[in-house]
GUKOL-310990 format. One record per residue (C-alpha): y, x, z; residue number from 1. Coordinates in Angstrom, 2 decimals. Layout:
PT         v         u         w   num
PT         Y         X         Z   NUM
...
***
This chain:
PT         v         u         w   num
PT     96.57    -32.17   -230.08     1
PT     93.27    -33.07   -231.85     2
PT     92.68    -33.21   -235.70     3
PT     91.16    -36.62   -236.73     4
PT     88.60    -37.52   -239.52     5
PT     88.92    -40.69   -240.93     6
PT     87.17    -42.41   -243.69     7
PT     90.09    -43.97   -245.75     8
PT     87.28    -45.84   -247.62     9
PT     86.72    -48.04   -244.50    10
PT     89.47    -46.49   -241.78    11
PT     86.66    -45.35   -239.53    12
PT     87.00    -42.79   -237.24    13
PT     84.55    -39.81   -238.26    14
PT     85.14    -36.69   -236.27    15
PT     87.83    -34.87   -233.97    16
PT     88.28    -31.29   -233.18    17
PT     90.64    -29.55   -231.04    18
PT     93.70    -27.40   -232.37    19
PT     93.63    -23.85   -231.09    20
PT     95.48    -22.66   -227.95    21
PT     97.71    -19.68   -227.81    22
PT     94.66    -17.10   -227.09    23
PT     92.56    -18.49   -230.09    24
PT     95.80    -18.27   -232.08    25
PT     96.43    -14.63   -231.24    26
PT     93.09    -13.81   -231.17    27
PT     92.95    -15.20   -235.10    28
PT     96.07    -13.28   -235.86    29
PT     95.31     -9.80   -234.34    30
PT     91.76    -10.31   -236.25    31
PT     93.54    -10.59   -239.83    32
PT     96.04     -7.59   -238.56    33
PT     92.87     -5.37   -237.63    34
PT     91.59     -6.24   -241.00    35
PT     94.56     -5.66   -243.38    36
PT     94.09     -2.01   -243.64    37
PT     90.12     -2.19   -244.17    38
PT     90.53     -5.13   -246.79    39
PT     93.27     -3.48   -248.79    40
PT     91.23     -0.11   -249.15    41
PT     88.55     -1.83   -250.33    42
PT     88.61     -0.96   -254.00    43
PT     90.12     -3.64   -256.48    44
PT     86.36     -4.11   -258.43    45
PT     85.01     -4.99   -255.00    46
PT     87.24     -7.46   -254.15    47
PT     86.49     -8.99   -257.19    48
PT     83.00     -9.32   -256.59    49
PT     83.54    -10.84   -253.54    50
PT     85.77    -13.63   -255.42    51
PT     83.15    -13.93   -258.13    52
PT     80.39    -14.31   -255.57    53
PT     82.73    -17.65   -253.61    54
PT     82.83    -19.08   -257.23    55
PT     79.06    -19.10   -257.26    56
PT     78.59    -20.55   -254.05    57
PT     80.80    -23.15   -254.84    58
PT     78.97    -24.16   -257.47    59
PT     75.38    -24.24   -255.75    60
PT     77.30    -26.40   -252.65    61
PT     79.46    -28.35   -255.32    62
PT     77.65    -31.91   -254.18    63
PT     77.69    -31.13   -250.71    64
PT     81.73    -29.96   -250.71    65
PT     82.78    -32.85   -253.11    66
PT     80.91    -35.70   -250.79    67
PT     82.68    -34.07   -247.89    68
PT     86.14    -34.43   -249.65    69
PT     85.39    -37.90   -250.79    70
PT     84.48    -38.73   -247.07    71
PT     87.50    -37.00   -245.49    72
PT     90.30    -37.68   -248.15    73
PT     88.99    -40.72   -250.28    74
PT     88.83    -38.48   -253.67    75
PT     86.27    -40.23   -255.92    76
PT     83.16    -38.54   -255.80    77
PT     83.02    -37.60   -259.46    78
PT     86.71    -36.64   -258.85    79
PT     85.88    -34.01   -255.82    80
PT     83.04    -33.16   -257.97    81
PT     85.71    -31.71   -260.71    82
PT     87.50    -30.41   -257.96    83
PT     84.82    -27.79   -256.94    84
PT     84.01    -27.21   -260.41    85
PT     88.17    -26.30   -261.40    86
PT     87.88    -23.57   -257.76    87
PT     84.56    -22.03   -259.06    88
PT     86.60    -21.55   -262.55    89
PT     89.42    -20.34   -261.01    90
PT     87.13    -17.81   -259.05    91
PT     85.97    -16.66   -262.00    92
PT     89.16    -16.28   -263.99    93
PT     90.50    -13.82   -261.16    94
PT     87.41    -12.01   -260.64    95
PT     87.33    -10.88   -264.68    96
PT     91.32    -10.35   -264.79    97
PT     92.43     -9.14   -261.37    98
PT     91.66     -5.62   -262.23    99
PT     93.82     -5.77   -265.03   100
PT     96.79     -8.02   -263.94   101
PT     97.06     -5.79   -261.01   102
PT     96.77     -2.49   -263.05   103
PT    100.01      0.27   -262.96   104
PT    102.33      0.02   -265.12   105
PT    103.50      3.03   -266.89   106
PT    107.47      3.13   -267.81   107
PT    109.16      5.55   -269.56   108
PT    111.99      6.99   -267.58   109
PT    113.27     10.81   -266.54   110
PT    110.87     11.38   -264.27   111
PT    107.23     12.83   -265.98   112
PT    105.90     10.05   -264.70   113
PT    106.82      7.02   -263.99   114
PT    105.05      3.73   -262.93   115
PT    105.08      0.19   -260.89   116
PT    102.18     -0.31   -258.41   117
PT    101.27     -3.58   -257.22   118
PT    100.53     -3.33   -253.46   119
PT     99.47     -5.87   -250.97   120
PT    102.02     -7.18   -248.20   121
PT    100.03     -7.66   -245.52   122
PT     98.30    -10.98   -243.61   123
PT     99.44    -14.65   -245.67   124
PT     99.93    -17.53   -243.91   125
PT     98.71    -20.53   -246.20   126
PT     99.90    -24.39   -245.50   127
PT     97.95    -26.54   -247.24   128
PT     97.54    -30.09   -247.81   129
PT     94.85    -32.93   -248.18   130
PT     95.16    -34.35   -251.38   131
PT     93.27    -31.05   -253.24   132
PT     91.50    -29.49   -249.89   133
PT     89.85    -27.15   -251.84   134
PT     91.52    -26.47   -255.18   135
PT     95.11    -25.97   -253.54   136
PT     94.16    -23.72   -250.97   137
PT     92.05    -21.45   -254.13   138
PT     94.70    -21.02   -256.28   139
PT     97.10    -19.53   -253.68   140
PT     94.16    -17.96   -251.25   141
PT     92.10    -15.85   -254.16   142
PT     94.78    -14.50   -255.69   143
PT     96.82    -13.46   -252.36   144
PT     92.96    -11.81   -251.78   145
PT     92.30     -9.93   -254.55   146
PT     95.73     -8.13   -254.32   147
PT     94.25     -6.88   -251.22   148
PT     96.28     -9.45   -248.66   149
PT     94.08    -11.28   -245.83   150
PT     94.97    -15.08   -245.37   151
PT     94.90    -17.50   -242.46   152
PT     94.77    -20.86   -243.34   153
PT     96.77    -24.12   -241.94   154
PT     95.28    -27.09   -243.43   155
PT     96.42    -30.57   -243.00   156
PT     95.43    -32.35   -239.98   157
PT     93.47    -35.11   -242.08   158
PT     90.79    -32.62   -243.05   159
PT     89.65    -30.81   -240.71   160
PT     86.43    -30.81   -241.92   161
PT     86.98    -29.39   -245.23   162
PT     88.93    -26.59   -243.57   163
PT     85.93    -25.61   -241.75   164
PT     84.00    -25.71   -244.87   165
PT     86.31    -23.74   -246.58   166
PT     85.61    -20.85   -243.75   167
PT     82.10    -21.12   -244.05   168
PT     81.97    -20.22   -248.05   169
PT     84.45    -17.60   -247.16   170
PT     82.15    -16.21   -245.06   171
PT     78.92    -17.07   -246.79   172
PT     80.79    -14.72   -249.90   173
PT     80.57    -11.89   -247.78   174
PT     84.61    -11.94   -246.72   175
PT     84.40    -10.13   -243.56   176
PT     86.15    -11.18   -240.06   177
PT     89.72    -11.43   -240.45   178
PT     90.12    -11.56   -244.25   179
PT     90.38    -15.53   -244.71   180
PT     90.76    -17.25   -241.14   181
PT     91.01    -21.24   -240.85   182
PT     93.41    -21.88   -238.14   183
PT     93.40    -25.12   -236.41   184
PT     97.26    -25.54   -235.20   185
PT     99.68    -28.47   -235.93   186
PT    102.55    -28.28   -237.71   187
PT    104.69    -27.73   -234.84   188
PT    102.81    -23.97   -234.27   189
PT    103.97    -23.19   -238.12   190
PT    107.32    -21.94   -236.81   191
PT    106.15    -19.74   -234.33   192
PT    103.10    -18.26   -236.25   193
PT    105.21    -17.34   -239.23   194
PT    107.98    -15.28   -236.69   195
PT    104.78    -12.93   -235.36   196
PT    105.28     -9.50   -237.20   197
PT    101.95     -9.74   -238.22   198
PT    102.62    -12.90   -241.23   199
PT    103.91    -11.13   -244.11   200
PT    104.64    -13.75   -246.47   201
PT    103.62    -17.67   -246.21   202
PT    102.78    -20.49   -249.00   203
PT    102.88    -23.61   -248.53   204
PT    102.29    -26.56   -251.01   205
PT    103.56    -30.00   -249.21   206
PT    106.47    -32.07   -248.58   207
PT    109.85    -31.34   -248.98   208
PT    110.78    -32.03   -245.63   209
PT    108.08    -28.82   -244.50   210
PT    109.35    -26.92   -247.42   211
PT    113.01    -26.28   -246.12   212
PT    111.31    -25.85   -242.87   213
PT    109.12    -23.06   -243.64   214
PT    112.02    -21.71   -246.05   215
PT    114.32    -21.79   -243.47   216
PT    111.68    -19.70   -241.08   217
PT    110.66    -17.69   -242.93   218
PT    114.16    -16.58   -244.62   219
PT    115.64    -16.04   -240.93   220
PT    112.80    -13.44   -240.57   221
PT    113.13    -11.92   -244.03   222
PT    109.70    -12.97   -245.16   223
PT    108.17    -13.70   -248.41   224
PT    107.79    -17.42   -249.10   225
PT    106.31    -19.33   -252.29   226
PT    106.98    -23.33   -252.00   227
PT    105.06    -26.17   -254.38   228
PT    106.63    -29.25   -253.04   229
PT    106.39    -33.04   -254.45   230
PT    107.66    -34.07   -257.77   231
PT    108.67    -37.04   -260.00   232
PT    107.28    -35.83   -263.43   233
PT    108.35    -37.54   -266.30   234
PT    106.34    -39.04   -269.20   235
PT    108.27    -38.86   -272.06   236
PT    106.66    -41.91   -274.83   237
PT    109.09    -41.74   -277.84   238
PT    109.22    -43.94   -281.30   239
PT    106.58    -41.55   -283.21   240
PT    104.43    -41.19   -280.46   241
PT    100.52    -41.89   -280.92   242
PT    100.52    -45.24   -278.32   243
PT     96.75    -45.15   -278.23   244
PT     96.44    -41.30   -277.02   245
PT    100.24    -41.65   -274.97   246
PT     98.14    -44.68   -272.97   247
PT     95.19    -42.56   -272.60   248
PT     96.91    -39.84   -270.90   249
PT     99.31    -42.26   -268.79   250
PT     95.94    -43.30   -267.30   251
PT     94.70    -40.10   -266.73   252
PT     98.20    -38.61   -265.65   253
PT     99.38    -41.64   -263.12   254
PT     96.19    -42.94   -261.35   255
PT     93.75    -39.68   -261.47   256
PT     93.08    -38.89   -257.58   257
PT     94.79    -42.90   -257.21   258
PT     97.95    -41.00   -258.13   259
PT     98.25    -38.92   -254.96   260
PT     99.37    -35.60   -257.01   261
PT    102.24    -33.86   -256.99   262
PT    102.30    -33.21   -261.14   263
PT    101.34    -36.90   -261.21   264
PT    102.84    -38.64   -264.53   265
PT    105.35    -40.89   -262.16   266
PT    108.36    -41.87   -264.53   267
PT    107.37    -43.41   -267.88   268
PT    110.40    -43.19   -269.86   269
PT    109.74    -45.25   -272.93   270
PT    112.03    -45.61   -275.75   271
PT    113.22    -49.07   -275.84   272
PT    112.12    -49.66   -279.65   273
PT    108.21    -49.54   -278.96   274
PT    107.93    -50.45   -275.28   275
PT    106.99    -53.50   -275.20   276
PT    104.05    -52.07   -277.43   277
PT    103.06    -49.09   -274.33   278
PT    103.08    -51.41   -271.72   279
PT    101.21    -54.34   -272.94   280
PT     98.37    -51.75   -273.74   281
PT     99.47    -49.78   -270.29   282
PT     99.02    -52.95   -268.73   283
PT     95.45    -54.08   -270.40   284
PT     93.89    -50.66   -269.43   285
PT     95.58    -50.45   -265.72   286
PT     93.97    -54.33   -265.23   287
PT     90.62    -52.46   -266.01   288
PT     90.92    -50.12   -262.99   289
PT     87.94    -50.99   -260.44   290
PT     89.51    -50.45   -257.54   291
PT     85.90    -49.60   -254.93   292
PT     83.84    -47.42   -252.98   293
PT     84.75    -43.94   -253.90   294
PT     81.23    -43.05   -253.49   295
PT     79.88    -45.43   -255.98   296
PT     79.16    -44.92   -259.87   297
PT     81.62    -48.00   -260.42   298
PT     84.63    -47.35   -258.77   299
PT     87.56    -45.92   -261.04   300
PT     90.24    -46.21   -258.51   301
PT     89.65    -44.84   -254.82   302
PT     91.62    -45.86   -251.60   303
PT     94.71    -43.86   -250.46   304
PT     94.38    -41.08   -247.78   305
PT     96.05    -42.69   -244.83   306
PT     97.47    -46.30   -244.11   307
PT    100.94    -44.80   -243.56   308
PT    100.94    -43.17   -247.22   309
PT    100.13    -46.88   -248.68   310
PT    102.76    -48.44   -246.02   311
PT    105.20    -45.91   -247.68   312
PT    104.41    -46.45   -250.79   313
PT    104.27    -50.57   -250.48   314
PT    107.65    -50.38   -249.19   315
PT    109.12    -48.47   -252.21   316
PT    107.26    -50.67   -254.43   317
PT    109.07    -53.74   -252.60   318
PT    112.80    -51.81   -252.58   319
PT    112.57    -51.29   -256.19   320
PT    111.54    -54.88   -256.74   321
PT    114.46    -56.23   -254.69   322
PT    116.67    -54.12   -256.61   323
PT    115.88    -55.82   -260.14   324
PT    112.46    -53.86   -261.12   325
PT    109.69    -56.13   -262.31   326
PT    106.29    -56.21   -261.27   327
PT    103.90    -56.24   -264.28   328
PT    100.51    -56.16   -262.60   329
PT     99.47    -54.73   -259.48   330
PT    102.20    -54.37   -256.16   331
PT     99.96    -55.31   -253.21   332
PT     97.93    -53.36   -251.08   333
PT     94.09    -54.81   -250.92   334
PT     92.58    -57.04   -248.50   335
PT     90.12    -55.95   -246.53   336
PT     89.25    -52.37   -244.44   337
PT     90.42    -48.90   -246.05   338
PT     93.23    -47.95   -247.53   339
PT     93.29    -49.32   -250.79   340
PT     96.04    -50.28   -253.10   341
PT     96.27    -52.10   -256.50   342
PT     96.87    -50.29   -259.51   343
PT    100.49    -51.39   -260.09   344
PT    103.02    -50.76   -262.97   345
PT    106.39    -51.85   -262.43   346
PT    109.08    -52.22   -265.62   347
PT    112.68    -52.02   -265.81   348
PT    113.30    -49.68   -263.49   349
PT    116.84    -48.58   -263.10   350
PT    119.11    -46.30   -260.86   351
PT    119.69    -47.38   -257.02   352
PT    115.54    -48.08   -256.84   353
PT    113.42    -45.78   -254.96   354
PT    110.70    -45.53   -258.22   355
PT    114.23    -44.53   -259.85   356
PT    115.32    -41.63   -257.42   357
PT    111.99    -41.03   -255.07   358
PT    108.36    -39.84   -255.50   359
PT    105.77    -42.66   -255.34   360
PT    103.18    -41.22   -254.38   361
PT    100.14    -43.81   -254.84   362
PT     98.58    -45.59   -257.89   363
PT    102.28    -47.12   -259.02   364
PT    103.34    -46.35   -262.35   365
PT    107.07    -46.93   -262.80   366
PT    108.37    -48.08   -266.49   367
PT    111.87    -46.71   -267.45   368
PT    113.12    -48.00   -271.07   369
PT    115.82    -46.07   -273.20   370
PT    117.96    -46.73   -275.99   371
PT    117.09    -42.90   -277.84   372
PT    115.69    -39.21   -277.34   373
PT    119.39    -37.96   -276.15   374
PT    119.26    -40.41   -272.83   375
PT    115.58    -40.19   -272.34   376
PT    115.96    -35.92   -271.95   377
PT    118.89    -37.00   -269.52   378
PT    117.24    -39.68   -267.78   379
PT    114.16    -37.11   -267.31   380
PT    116.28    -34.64   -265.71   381
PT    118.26    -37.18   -263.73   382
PT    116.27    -36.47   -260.40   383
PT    116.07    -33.86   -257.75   384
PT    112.31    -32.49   -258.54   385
PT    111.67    -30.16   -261.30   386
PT    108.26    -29.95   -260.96   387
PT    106.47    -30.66   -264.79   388
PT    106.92    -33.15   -267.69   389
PT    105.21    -34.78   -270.73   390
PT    106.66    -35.72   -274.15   391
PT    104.20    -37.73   -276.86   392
PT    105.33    -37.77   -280.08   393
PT    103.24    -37.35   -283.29   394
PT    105.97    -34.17   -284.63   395
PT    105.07    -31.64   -282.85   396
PT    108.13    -29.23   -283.36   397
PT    110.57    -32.18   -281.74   398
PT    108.20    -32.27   -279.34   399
PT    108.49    -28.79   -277.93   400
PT    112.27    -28.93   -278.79   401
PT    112.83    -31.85   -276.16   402
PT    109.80    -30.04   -273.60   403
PT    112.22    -26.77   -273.81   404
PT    114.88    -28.90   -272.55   405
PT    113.63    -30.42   -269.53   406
PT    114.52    -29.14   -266.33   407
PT    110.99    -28.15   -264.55   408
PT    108.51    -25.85   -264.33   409
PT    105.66    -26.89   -266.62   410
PT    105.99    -29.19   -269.87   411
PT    103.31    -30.38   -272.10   412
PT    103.17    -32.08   -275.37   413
PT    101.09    -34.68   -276.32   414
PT     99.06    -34.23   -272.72   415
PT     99.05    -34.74   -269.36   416
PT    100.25    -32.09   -266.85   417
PT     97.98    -30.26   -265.54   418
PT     97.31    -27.20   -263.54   419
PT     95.05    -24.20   -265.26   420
PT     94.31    -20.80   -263.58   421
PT     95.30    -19.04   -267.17   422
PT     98.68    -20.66   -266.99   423
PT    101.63    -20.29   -264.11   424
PT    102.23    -23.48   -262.08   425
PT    105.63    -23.65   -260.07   426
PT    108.21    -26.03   -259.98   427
PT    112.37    -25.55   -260.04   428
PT    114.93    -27.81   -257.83   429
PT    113.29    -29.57   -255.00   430
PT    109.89    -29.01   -256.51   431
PT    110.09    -25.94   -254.57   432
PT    109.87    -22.00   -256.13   433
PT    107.81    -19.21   -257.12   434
PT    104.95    -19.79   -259.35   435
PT    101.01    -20.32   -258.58   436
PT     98.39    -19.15   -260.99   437
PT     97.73    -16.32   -264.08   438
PT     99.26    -12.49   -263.55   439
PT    102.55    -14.21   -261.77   440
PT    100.45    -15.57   -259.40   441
PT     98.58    -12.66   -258.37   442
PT    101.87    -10.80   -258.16   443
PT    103.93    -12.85   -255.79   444
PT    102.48    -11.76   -252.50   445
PT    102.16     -7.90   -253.78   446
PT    104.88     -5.02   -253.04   447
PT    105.85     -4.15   -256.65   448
PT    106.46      0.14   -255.80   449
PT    108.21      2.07   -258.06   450
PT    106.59      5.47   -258.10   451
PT    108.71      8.35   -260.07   452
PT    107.21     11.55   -260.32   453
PT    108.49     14.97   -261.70   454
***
C-alpha cells in the first residue's frame, strides 16, 4: 500500500510514500519499548521543557505547517494558520500545568501516609485523522508525553505529509528516538500493532466504524483505550435568543473547516415561533460564503478533503430531500476540478432523513423547527452521538438549565462548541468515551497507584 497526497483544491496528485513493512514496523515499536524506561525517568520539569520548546517551534514554522495542511487537506490557509497557533497554546498550557496536574495526591487514611501517584503506562498508540492533522494528534500526543508515556503515531492515509512534519518538530524539540514515532501503516496493521505487548493503551479520534474496531481490539487484550468519534451536535436557537449573535455563531459553528468537524454545529433546532426569522438571515449570510482557492485572501469556504466525502455527503443531502426536506440555498457540489461543495442549508427536516438521524459531514446545515423548549431538549437528544451542544437564548440561567440536560459531553451557551486545552473534551453514546484535554486528559493514559505507608 502507498499513502497518496492529493490537492483537494484541484484533485491533483502531489506525493506518494510507501507504508512500512513488518521490519520497519517492529523496528519502530522495539525503538519506543527501548525508550519507555529512559523517557519516564526523565524528571516531570524536563519533560515539560521539551513540550514548551515544540510549542515554540510551532510557532516559528506556523506558515510553513499551515500551507502544508492547506495543500494536503484543503483547510483554508488562515484556517491551518489558527490551527498551529491553538497546538503551540496547547503546548504551552501543559508545559506550565503538567507538574501540577500530575502531582501526588495526599489522602487521609490509616496508613501514616497515604497518597495516589500518577504513573505512565507505557508506549501509546495514536490514530489520528485528517481533518485537524496537527491539533488532534497535540491534544492526545503532549499530554500522553508529559505523563512520561512514548507515542507512535498512525495518521490518516490522506496526509502523509503532515505526519512526517509532525516527526520532524518532534524531533527538532529535542524528543529523542523512540519517544514520538510516525508510523506509516494502513488501517488494516491497527489490529495487529495494538495486540504487540509493547502498546499499552491506544487513542483514536475517527469514525465510528474504527472506533468499535479499535474498542473491540483493544478490550480483547485488556488495554487502555480513549475514543473521540463523529457527532451530530445540536444548535439549540430558542424564542429569546439574540438572532443576530445565534447567526453569527451558526456560521462559525457549521461551515468553519467547510464543516468537516466532528463538534460541528450540524442540527439547528429552531423553535418554530422565530424561524422563519434565523433562516432568512441564516440564509443571507450562507449566500455570502465565497466558495475558492483555499490559498487565497478571498476564499471563505474551502473544498472538501476527498471526492468520496462530498459523494457521501451529496447523497445524504439528496435522501433527505426525497424524504420531504427542503433545499433553501446551496445542495450541489461545484463545477469544475477539486472537491468543492456549495454552502447548503436545508429546512424542514424531519425523522426517516439522513440530516435527521446521520452526521453530515460537509458545509450542509440542516434546519429542524419545534413547537417549544420541552421537544427541542428531546429532539436534541433524539440521536445516537453525544458528542457537544449549543443553546442561544438571551436568559442565561434557562440557558444552562436546558445545556445540563442534554445528553453529550460538552454544552455551551450562547457559543459555538469548541475545543480548549483548559477544558475536557469527550463525547458520551456513539461519540465515543474518555475525555481529551485539562488534568483529565493528562490522566487517562497514567497508572493512578495507591501508595499506603505505615
Amino acid at each position: 500500500m502507498s499513502f497518496q497526497s492529493h490537492n483537494p483544491a484541484t484533485g491533483e496528485l502531489l506525493e506518494q510514500f510507501p507504508s512500512f513493512d513488518a521490519e520497519q514496523v517492529e523496528h519502530a515499536l522495539a525503538t519506543a519499548a527501548d525508550a519507555v524506561p529512559i523517557w519516564a525517568n526523565t524528571p516531570l520539569k524536563s519533560r515539560c521543557k521539551r513540550v514548551s520548546r515544540l510549542g515554540e517551534i510551532l510557532r516559528v514554522r506556523r506558515d510553513e505547517l499551515a500551507r502544508l495542511i492547506t495543500l494536503e487537506m484543503g483547510k483554508l490557509f488562515s484556517e491551518a494558520q489558527a490551527e498551529i497557533e491553538k497546538c503551540a497554546i496547547g503546548c504551552d498550557y501543559y508545559a506550565e500545568h503538567g507538574e501540577s496536574q500530575l502531582a501526588d495526591e495526599l489522602i487521609d487514611s490509616d496508613a501514616s501516609r497515604s497518597l495516589v501517584t500518577h504513573q505512565p503506562l507505557g508506549t501509546i498508540l495514536a490514530v489520528m485523522p485528517w481533518n485537524f492533522p496537527f491539533w488532534q494528534l497535540i491534544r492526545a500526543a503532549v499530554p500522553a508525553l508529559i505523563a512520561g508515556n512514548t507515542v507512535v503515531m498512525k495518521h490518516a492515509s490522506n496526509v502523509p505529509q503532515c505526519a512526517m512534519a509532525i516527526d520532524s518538530i518532534f524531533r527538532e524539540a529535542g524528543f529523542a528516538d523512540g519517544i514520538f514515532i510516525n508510523l506509516m501503516i494502513s488501517s488494516s496493521q491497527v489490529e495487529s500493532v495494538i495486540r504487540d505487548p509493547r502498546i499499552h493503551g491506544v487513542t483514536l479520534t475517527g469514525s465510528g466504524p474504527a472506533g468499535r474496531s479499535v474498542a473491540a481490539t483493544a478490550g480483547s487484550v485488556l488495554k487502555k483505550s480513549l475514543l473521540e468519534l463523529g457527532g451530530s451536535d445540536p444548535f439549540i436557537v430558542l424564542d429569546d435568543a439574540d438572532i443576530d449573535l445565534a447567526v453569527q455563531q451558526a456560521m462559525l459553528g457549521r461551515f468553519l473547516n467547510c464543516g468537516q468537524s466532528c463538534i460541528a454545529a450540524k442540527r439547528f433546532i429552531v423553535l418554530e415561533s422565530i424561524a422563519e426569522q434565523f433562516v432568512t438571515s441564516f440564509k443571507e449570510a450562507v449566500e455570502g460564503l465565497n466558495v475558492g482557492d483555499p490559498m487565497g485572501s478571498a476564499a471563505t469556504v474551502a473544498p472538501m478533503a476527498r471526492a468520496d466525502l462530498r459523494d457521501e455527503l451529496h447523497s445524504q443531502v439528496l435522501a433527505s430531500v426525497a424524504r420531504g426536506a427542503t433545499i433553501v440555498t446551496g445542495g450541489e457540489p461545484v463545477d469544475g476540478p477539486g472537491y468543492y461543495y456549495s454552502p447548503t442549508i436545508i429546512d424542514h427536516v424531519a425523522p426517516g432523513q439522513p440530516a435527521w438521524s446521520e452526521e453530515l459531514f460537509g458545509p450542509v446545515a440542516s434546519i429542524i423547527r419545534v413547537k417549544d423548549e420541552r421537544t427541542a431538549i428531546e429532539v436534541a437528544n433524539d440521536s445516537d452521538f453525544g458528542l457537544g451542544g449549543a443553546v442561544f437564548t438571551k436568559d442565561s440561567e434557562r440557558g444552562e438549565r436546558i445545556a445540563r440536560q442534554l445528553a453529550c459531553g460538552c454544552a455551551f451557551v450562547n457559543g459555538m462548541v469548541k475545543s480548549d486545552p483548559r477544558l475536557p473534551f469527550g463525547g458520551i453514546k456513539q461519540s465515543g468515551y474518555g475525555r481529551e484535554l485539562s488534568y483529565l486528559g493528562i490522566r487517562e493514559f497514567v497508572n493512578a497507584k495507591t501508595l499506603w505507608v505505615r
